[in-house]
N, C-alpha and C positions, 0 to 999 in steps of 0.2 A: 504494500500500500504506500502510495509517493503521498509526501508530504503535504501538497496540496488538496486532495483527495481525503485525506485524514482532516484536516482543518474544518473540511466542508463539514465534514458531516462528523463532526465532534462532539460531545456535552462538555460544557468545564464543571467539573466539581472540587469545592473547598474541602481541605482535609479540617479534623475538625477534634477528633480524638485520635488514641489506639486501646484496643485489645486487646491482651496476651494470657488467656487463661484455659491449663484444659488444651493444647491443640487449636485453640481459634484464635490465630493470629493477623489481625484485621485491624485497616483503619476507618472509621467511620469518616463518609467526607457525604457533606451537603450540595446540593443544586436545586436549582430556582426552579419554580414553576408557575404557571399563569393558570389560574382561577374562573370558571364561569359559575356562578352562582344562582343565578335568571334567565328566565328567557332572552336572548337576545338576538335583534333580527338584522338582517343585513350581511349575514355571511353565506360565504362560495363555496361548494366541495368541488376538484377537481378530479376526473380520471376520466385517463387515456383521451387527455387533451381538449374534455368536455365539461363546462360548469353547470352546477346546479344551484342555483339559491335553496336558503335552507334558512327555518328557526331552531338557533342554539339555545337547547334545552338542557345543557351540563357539559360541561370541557375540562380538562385539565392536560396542558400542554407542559412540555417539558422546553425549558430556555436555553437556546445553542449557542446564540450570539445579541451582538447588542442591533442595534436599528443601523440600517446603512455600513456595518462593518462586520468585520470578522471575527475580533478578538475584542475583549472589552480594552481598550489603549487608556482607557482615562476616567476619570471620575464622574464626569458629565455622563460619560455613555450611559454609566450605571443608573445616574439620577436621572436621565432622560428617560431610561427603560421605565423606572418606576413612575415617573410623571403622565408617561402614554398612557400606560395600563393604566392605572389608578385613574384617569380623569371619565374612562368608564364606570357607571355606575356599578356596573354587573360582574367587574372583573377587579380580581385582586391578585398579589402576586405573593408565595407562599415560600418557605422552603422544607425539602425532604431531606431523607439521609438515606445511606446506600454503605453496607459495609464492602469492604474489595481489601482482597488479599495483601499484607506487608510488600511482596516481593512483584506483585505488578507494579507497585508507587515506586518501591524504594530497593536499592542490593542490600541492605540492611536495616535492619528494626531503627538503630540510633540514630538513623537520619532521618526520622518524622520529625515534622516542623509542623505546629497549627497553623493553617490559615495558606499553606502551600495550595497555589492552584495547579489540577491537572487537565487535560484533556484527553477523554475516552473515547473510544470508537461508540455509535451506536449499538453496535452487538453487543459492546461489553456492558455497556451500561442495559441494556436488557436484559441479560443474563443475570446480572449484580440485582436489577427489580426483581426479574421472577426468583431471586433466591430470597430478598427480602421481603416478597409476599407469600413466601413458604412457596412459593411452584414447585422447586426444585429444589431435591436434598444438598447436602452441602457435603459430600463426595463427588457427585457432580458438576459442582459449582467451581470446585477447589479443580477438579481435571481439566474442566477448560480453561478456567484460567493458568494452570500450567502451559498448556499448550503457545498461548501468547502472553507470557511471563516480558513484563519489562516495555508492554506495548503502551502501557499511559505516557504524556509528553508531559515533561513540566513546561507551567507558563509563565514566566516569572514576571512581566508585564500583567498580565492579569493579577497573579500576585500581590504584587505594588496598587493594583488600583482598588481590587476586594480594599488591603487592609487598610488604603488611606481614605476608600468612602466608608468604612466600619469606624474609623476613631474622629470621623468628620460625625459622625451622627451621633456617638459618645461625648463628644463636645459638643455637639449641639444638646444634646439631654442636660448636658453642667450646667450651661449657659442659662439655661430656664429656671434650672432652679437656686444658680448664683443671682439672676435675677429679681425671683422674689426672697425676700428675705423672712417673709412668714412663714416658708417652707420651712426654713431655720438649715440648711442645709447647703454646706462649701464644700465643693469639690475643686481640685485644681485643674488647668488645665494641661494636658499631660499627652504622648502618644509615643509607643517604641521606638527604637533606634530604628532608622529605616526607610519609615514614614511622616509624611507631614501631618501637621495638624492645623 
């Protein structure tokens, strides 16, 4: 699979924890999804190059990229994503979790970082659902991803823009309550080595 080709058709997921207990050695990493909660009307089904209108009576989409781009490159993109969605009334945007094996992220346990972004194939991130909907045992979960061991990409741009819109919206939460002061409540203003704040 050329690198191109993989981008296309990538999910990114945030790493988020790990766990090593027992044989299940697994990082639990998160991805965004989009929300229909109501009816709503004004959408297209396409196949084999024929539209349908249709009323959206329940959706949940999973998030691949940001609006006009490939890769989340920035902060905006992120807030942007969440300003489109969100200004539908019927749509909100959520996040899941997805365990995936140590050694598809990482050649070693001790290089889990939280908050590392990856980029998965479609298949795998399918496989990683139906294992975290119970579809499929976890011998078999465990054999395919052997098979393509080492196939997540780090993003490190993504990376960068996850953690600095996570400690933009952490400082923003301060701010309000540095704000009022009935809350009775100071927080400083603060955010890791890395990233801006």
């Amino acid at each position: 699979m050329n690198g191109s080709a993989f981008l296309k058709d990538s999910i990114p997921v945030v790493t988020e924890s790990k766990k090593d207990y027992e044989g299940f050695r697994m990082g639990r990493c998160n991805y965004l999804t989009v929300q229909c909660d109501a009816p709503s009307p004004g959408w297209q089904l396409e196949l084999e190059n024929q539209l349908s209108s249709y009323l959206m009576l329940g959706l949940t989409g999973v998030i691949s990229h940001p609006f006009g781009g490939n890769l989340f490159e920035s902060v905006q993109q992120i807030e942007d994503l969440f300003n489109r969605i969100e200004q539908r009334e019927e749509l909100s945007l959520d996040v899941d979790d997805l365990w995936i094996p140590y050694f598809v992220l990482w050649r070693t346990p001790d290089q889990f970082r939280s908050g590392q972004v990856f980029r998965i194939s479609e298949e795998l991130f399918g496989k990683a659902y139906a294992y975290r909907e119970g579809l499929i045992e976890q011998e078999a979960y465990l054999s395919y991803c052997q098979q393509i061991a080492q196939e997540a990409i780090t993003s490190d741009v993504e990376s960068k823009s996850f953690a600095d819109w996570h400690w933009e919206q952490v400082n923003a939460v301060r701010d309000v309550y540095r704000s009022n002061k009935e809350k009775g409540l100071v927080l400083p203003r603060v955010a890791p080595k890395g990233t801006t704040s």
